[in-house]
Biopython code that builds the backbone (N, CA, C, O; Angstrom):
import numpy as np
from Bio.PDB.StructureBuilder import StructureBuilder

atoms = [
    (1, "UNK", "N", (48.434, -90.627, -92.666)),
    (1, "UNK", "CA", (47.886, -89.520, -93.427)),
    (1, "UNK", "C", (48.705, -89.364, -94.700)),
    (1, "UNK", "O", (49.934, -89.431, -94.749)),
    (2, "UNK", "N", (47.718, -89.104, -95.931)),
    (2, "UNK", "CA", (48.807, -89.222, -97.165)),
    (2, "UNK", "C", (48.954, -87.725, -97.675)),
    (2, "UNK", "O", (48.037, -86.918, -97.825)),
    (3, "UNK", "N", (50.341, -87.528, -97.914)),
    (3, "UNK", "CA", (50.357, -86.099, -98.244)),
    (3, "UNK", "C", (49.780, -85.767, -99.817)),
    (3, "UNK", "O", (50.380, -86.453, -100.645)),
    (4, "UNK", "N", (49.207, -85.268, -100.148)),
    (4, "UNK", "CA", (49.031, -84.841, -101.092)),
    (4, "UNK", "C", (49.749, -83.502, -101.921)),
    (4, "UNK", "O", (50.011, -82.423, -101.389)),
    (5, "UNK", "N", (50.024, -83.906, -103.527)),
    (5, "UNK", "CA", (50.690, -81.900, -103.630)),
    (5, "UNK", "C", (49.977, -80.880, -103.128)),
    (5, "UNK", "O", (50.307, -80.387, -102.050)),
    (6, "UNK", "N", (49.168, -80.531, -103.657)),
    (6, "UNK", "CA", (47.551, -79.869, -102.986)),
    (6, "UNK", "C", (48.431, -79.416, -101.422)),
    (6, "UNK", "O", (49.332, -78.584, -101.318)),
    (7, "UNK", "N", (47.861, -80.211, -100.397)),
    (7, "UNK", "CA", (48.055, -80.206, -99.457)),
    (7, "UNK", "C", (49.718, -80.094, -98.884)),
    (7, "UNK", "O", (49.825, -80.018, -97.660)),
    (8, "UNK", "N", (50.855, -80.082, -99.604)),
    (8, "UNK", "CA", (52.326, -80.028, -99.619)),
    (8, "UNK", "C", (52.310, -78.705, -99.737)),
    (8, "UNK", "O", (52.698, -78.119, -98.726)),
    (9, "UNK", "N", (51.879, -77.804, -100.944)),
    (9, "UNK", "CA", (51.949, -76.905, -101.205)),
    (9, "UNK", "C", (51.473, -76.012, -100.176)),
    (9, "UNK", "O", (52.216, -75.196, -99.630)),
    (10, "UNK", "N", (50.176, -76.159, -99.882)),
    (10, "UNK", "CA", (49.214, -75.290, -98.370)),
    (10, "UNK", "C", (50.295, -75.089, -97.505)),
    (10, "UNK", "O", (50.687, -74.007, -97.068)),
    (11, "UNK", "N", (50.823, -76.378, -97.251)),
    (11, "UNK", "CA", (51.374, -76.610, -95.838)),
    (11, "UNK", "C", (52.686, -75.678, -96.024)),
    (11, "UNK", "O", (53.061, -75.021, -95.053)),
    (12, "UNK", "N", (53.462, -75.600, -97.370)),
    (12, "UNK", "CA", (54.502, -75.346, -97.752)),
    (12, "UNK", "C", (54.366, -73.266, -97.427)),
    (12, "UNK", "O", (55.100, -72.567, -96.728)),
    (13, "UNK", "N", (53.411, -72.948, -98.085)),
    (13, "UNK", "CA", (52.917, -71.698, -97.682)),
    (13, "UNK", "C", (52.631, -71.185, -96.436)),
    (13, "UNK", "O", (52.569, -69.975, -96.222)),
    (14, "UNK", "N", (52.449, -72.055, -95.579)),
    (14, "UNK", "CA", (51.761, -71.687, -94.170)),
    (14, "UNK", "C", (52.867, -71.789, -93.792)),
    (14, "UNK", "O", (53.145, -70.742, -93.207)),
    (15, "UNK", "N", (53.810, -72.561, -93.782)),
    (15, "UNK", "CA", (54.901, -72.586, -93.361)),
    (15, "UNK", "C", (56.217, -71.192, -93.624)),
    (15, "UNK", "O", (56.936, -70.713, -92.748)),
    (16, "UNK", "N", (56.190, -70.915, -94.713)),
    (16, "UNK", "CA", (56.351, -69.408, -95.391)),
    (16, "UNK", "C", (56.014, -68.891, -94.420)),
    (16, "UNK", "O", (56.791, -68.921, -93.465)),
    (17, "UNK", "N", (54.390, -68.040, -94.254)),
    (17, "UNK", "CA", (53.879, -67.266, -93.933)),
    (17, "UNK", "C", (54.114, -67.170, -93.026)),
    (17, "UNK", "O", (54.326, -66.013, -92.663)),
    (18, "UNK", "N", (54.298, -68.628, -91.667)),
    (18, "UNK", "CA", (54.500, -68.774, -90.145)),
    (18, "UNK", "C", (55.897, -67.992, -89.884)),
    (18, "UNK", "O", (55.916, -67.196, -88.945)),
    (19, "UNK", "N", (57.368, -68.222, -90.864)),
    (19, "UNK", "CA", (58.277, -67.986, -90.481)),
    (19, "UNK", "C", (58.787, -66.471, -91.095)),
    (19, "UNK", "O", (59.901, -66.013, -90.842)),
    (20, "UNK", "N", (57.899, -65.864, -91.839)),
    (20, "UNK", "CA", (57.996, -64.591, -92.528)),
    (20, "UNK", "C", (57.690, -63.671, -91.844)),
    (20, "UNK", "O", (58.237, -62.583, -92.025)),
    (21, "UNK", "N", (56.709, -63.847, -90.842)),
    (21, "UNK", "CA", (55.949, -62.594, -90.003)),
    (21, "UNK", "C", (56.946, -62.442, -88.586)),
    (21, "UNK", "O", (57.912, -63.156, -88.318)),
    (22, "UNK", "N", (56.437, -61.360, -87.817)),
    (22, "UNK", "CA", (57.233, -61.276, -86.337)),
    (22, "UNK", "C", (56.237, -62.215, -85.348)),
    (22, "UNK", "O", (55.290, -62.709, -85.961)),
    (23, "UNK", "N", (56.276, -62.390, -84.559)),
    (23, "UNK", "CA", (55.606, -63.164, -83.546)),
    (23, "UNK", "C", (54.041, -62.279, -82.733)),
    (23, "UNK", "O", (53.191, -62.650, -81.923)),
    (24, "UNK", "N", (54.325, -60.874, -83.554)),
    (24, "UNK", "CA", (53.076, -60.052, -83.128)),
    (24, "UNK", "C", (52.189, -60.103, -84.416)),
    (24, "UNK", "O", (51.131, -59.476, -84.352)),
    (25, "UNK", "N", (52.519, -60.863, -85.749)),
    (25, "UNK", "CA", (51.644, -60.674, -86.526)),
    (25, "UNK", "C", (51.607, -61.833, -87.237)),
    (25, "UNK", "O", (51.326, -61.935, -88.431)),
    (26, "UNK", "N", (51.970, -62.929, -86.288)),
    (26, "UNK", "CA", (51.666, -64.237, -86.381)),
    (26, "UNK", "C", (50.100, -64.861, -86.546)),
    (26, "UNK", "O", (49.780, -65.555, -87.511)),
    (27, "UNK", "N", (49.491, -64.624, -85.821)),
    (27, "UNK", "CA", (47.976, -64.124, -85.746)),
    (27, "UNK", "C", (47.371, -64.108, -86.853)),
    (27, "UNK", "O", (46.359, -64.758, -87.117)),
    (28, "UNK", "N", (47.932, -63.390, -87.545)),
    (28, "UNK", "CA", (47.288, -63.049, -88.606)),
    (28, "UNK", "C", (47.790, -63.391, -89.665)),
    (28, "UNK", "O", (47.365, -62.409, -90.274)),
    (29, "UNK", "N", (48.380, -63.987, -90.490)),
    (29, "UNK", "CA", (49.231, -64.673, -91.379)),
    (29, "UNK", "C", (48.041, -65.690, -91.459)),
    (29, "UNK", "O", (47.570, -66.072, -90.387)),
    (30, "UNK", "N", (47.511, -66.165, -92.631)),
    (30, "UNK", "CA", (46.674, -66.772, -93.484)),
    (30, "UNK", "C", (46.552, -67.334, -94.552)),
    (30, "UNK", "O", (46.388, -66.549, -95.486)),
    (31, "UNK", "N", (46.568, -68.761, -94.907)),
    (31, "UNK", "CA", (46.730, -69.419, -96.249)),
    (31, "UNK", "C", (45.266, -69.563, -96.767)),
    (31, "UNK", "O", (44.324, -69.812, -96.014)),
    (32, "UNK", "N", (45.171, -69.417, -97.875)),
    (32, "UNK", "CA", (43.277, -70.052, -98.347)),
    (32, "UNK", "C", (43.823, -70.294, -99.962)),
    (32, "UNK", "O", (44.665, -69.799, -100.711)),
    (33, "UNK", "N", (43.042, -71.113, -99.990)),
    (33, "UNK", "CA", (43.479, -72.218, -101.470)),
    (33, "UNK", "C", (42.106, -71.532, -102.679)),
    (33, "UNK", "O", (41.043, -71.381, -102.078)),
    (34, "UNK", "N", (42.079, -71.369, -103.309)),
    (34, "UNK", "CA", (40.742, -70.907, -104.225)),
    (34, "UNK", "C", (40.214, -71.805, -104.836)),
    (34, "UNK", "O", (40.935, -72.399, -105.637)),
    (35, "UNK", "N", (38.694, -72.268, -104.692)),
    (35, "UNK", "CA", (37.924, -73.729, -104.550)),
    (35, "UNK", "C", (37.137, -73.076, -105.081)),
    (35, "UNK", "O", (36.787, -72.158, -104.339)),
    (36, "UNK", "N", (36.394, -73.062, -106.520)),
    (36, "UNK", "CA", (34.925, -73.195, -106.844)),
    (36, "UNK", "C", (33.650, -73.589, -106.284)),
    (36, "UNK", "O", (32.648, -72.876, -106.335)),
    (37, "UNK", "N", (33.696, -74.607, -105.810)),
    (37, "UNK", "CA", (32.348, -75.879, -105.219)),
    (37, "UNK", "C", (32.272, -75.613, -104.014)),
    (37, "UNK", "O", (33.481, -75.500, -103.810)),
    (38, "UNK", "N", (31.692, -75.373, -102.794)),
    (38, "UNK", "CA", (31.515, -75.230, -101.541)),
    (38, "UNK", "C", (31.334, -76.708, -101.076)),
    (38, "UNK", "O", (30.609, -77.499, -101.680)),
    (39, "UNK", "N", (32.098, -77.043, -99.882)),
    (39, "UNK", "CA", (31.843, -77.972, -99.369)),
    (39, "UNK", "C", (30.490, -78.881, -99.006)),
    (39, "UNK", "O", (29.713, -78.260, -98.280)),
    (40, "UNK", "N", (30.030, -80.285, -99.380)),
    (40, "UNK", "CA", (28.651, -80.744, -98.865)),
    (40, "UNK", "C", (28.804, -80.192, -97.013)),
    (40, "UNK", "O", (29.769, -79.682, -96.444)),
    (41, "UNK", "N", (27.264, -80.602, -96.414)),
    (41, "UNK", "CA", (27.206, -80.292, -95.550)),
    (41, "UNK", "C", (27.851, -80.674, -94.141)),
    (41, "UNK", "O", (28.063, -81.862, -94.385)),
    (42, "UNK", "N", (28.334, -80.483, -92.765)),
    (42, "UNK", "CA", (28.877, -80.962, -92.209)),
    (42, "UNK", "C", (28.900, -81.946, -91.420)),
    (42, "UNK", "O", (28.875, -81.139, -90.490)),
    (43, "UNK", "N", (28.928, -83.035, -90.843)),
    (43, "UNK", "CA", (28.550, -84.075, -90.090)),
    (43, "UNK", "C", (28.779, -83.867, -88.799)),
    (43, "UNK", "O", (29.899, -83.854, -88.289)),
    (44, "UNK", "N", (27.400, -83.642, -88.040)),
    (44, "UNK", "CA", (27.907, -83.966, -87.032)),
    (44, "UNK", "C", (28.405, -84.425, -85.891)),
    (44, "UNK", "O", (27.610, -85.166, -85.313)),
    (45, "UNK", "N", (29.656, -84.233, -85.217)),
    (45, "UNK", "CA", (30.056, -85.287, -84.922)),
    (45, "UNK", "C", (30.520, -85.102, -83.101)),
    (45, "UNK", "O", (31.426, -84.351, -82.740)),
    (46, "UNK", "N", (29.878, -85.754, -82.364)),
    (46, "UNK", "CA", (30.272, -85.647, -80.629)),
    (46, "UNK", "C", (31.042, -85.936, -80.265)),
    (46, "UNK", "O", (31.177, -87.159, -80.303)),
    (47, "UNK", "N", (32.064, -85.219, -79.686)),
    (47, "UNK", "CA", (33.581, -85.479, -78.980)),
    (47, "UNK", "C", (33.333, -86.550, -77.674)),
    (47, "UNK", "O", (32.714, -86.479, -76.613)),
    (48, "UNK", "N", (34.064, -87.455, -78.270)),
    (48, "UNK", "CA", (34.127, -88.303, -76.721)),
    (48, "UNK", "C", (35.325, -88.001, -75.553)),
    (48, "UNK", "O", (36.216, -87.167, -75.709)),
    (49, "UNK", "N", (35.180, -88.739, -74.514)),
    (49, "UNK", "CA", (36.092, -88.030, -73.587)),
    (49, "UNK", "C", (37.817, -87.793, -74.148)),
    (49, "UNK", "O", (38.381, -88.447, -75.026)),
    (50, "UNK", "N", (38.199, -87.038, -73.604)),
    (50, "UNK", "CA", (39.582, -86.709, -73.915)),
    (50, "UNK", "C", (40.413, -88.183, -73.444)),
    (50, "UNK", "O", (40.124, -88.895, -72.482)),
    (51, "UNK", "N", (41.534, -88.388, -74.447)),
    (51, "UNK", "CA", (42.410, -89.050, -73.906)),
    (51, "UNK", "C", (43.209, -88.961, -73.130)),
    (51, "UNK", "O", (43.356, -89.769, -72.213)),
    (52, "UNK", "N", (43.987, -87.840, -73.345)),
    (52, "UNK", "CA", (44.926, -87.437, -71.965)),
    (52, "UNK", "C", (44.440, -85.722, -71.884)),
    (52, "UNK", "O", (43.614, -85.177, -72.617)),
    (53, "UNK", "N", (45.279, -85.056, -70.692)),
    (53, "UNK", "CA", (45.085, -84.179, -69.963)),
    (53, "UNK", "C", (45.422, -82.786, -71.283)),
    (53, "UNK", "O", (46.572, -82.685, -71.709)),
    (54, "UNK", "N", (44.614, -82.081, -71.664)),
    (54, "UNK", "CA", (45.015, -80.751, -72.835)),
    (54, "UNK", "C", (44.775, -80.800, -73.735)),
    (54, "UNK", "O", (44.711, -79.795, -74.443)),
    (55, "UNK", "N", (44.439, -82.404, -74.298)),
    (55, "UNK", "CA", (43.744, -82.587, -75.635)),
    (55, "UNK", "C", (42.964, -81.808, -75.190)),
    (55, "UNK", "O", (42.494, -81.461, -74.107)),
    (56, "UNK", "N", (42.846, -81.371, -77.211)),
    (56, "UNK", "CA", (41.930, -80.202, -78.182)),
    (56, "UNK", "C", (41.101, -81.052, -78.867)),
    (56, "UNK", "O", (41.713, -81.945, -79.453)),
    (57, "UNK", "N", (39.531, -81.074, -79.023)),
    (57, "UNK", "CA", (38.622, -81.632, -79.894)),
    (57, "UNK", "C", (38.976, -80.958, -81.427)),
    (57, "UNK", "O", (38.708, -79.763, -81.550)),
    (58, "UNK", "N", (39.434, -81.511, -82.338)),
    (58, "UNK", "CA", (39.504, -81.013, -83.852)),
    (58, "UNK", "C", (38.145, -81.801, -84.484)),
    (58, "UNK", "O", (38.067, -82.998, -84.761)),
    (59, "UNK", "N", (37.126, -80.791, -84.624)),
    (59, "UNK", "CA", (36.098, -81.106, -85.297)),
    (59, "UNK", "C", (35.750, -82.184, -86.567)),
    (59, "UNK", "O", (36.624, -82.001, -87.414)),
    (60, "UNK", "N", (35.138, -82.867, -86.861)),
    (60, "UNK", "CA", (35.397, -83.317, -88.293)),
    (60, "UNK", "C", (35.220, -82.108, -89.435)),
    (60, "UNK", "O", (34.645, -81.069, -89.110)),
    (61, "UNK", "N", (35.601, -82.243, -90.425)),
    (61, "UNK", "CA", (35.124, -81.115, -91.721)),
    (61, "UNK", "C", (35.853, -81.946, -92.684)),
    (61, "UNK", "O", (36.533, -82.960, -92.528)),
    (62, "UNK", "N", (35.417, -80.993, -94.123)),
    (62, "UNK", "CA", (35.855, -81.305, -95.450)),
    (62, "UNK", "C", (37.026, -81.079, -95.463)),
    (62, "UNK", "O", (37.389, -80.293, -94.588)),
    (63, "UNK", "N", (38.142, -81.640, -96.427)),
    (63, "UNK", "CA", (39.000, -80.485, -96.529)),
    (63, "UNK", "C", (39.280, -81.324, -98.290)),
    (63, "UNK", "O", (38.859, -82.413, -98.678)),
    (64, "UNK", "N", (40.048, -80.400, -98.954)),
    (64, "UNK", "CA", (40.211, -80.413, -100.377)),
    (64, "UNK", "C", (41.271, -81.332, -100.778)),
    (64, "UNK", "O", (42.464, -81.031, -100.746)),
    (65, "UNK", "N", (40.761, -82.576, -101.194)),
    (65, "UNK", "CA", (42.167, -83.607, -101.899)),
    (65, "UNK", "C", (41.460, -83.823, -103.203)),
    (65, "UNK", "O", (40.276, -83.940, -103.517)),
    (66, "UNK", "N", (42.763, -83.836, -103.947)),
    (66, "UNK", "CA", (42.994, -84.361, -105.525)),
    (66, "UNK", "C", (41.407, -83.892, -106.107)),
    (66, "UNK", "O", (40.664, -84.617, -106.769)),
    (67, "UNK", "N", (41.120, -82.463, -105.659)),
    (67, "UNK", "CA", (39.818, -82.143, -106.774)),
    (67, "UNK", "C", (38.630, -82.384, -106.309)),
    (67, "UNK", "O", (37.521, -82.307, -106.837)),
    (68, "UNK", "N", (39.060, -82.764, -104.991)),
    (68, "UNK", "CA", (37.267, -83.247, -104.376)),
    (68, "UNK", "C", (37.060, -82.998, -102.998)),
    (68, "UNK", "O", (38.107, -83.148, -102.370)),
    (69, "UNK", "N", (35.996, -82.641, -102.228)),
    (69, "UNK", "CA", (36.016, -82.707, -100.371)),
    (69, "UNK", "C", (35.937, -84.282, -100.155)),
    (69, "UNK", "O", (35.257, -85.176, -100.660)),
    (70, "UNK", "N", (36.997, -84.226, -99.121)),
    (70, "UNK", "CA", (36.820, -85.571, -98.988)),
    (70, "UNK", "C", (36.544, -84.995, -97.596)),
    (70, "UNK", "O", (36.851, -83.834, -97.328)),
    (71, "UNK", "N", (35.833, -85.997, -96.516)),
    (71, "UNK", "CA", (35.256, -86.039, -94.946)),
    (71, "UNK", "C", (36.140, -86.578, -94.102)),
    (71, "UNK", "O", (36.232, -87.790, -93.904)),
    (72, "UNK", "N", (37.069, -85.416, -93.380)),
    (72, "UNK", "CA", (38.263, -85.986, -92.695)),
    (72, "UNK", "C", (37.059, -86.599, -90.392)),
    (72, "UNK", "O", (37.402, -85.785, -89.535)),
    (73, "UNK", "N", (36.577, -87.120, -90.124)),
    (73, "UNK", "CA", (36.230, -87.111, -88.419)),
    (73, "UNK", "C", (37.226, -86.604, -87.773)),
    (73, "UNK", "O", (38.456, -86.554, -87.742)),
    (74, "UNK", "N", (36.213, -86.217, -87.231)),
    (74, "UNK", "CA", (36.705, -85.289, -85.795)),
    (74, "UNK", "C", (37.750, -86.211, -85.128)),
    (74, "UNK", "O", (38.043, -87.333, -85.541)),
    (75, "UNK", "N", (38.142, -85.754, -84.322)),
    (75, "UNK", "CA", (40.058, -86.322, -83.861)),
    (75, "UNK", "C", (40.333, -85.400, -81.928)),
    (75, "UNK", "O", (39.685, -84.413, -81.579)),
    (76, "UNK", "N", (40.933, -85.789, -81.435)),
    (76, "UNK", "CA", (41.609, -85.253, -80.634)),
    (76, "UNK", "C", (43.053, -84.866, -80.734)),
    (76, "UNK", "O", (43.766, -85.869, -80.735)),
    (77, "UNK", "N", (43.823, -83.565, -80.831)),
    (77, "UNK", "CA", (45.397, -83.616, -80.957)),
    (77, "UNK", "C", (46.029, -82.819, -79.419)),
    (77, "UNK", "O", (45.425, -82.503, -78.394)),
    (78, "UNK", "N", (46.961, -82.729, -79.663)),
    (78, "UNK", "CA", (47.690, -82.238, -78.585)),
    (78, "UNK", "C", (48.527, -80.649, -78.843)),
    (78, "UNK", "O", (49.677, -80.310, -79.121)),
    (79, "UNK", "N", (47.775, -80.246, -78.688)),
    (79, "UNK", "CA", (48.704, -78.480, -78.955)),
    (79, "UNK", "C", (49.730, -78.377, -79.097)),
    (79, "UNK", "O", (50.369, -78.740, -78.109)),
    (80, "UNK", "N", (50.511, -77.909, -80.185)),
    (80, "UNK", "CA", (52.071, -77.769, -80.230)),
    (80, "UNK", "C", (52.698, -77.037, -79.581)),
    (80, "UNK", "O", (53.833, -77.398, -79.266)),
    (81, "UNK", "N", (52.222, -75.795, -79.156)),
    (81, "UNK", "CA", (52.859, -75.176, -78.243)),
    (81, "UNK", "C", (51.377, -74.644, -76.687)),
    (81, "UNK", "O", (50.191, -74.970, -76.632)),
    (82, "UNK", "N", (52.281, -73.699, -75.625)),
    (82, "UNK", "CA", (51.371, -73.353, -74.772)),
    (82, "UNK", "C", (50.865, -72.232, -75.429)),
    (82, "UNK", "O", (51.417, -71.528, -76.275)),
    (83, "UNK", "N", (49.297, -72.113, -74.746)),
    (83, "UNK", "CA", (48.336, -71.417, -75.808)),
    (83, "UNK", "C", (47.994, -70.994, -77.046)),
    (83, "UNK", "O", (47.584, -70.014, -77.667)),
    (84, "UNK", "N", (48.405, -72.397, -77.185)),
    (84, "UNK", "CA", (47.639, -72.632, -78.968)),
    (84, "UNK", "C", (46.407, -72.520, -78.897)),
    (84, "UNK", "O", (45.749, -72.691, -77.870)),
    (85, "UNK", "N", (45.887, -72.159, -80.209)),
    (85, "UNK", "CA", (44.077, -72.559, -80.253)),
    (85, "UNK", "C", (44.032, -73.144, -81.691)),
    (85, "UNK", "O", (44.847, -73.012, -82.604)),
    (86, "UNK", "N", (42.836, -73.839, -81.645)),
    (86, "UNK", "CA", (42.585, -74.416, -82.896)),
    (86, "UNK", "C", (41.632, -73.171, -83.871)),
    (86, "UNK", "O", (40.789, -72.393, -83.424)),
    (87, "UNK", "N", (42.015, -73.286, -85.040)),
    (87, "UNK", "CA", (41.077, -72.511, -85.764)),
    (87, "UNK", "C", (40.550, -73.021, -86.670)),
    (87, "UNK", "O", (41.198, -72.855, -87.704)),
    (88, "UNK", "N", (39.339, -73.783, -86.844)),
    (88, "UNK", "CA", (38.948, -74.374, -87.351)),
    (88, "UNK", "C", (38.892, -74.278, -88.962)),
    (88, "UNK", "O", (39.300, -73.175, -89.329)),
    (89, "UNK", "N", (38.558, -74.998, -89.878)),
    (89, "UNK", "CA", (38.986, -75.416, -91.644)),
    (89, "UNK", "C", (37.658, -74.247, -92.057)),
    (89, "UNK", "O", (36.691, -74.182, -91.299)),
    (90, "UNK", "N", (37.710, -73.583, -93.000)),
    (90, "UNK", "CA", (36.262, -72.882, -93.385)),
    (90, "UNK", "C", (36.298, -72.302, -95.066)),
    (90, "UNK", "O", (37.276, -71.908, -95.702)),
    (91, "UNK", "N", (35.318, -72.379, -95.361)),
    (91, "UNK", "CA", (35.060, -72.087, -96.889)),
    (91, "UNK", "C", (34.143, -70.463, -96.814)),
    (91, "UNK", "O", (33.050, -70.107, -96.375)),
    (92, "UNK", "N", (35.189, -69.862, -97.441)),
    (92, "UNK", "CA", (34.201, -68.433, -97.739)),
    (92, "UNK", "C", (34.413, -67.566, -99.035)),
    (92, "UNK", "O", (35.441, -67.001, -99.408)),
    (93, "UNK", "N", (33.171, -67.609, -99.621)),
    (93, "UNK", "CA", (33.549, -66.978, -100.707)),
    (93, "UNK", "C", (34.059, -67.306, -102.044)),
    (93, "UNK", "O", (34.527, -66.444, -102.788)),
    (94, "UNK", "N", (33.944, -68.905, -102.441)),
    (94, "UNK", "CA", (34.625, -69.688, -103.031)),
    (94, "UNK", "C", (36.709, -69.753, -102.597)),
    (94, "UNK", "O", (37.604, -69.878, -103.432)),
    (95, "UNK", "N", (36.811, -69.667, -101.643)),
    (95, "UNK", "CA", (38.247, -69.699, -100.721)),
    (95, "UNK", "C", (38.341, -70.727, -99.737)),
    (95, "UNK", "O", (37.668, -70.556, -98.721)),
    (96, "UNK", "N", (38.907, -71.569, -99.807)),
    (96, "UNK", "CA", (39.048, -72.810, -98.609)),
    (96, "UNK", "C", (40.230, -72.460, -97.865)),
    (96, "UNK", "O", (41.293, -72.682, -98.446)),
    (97, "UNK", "N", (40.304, -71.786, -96.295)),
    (97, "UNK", "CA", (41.231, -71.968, -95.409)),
    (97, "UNK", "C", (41.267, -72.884, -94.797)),
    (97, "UNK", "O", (40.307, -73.084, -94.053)),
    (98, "UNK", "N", (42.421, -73.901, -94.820)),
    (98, "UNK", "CA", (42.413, -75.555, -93.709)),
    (98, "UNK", "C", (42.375, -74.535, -92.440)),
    (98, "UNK", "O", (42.346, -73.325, -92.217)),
    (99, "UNK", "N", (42.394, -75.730, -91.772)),
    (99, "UNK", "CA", (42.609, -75.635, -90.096)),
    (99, "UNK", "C", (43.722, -75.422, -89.348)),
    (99, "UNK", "O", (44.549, -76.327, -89.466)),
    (100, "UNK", "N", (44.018, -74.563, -88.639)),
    (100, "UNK", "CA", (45.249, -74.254, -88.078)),
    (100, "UNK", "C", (45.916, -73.871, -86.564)),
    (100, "UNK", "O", (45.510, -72.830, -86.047)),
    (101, "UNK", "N", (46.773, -74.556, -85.948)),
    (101, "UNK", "CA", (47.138, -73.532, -85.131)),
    (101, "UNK", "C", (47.358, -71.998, -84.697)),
    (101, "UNK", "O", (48.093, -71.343, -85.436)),
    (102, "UNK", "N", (46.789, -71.344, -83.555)),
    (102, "UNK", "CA", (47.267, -69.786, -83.975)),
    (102, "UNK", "C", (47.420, -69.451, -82.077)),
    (102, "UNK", "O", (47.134, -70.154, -81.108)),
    (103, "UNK", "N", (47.902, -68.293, -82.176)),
    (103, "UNK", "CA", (48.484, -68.159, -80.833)),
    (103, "UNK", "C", (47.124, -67.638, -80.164)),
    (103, "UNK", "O", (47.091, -67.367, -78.963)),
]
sb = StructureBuilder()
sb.init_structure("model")
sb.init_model(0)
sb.init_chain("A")
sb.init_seg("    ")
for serial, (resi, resn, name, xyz) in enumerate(atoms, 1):
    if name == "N":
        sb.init_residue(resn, " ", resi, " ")
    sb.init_atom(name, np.array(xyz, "f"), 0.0, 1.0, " ", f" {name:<3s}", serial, name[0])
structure = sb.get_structure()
C-alpha cells in the first residue's frame, strides 16, 4: 500500500484525534477531508469465506488519492483490538470520512 501525503496527513490527524480524547469519547472523534466531486458509484462486491477465525469483511469503496477516487476491493482484516467495529469510508456533503476502527 503506497502512502500518500493526502492520506499521511488523514492518518496523521486521526491519530491526533485517537490520542487527544478520553477513552469515553473515543467514539466520537472524527477525521473528514473536504472533497468537491462525490465519489462514482459503488461496486459491488461479495465477501468470500473468511480466512481465519474474527476476520472483518472491509467492503470495497473509493477513497481519495492524489486528486482522484481511486477503487480500493473489498479485503478481509483482522481487528486491532477486542470489540472493534469497522466503520465504513463515506462521502457527505462534499466531506470524505475514510474508514475506521471505533470501539
Amino acid at each position: 500500500m503506497k502512502i500518500t501525503p493526502l492520506r499521511t496527513l488523514a492518518l496523521a490527524g486521526a491519530a491526533f484525534a485517537f490520542l487527544s480524547v478520553t477513552p469515553n469519547q473515543a467514539s466520537a472523534a472524527e477525521v473528514s477531508i473536504r472533497i468537491g466531486t462525490p465519489p462514482p458509484p459503488v461496486v459491488v462486491e461479495r465477501p468470500w469465506a473468511p480466512p481465519y477465525r474474527g476476520a472483518v469483511w472491509i467492503a470495497g469503496h473509493h477513497e481519495w488519492i492524489r486528486g482522484q477516487w481511486v477503487w480500493v476491493g473489498g479485503y478481509y482484516a483482522y481487528p486491532p483490538y477486542r470489540g472493534a467495529v469497522w466503520v465504513s469510508a463515506r462521502y457527505r456533503h462534499g466531506y470524505y470520512y475514510p474508514g475506521h476502527w471505533a470501539r
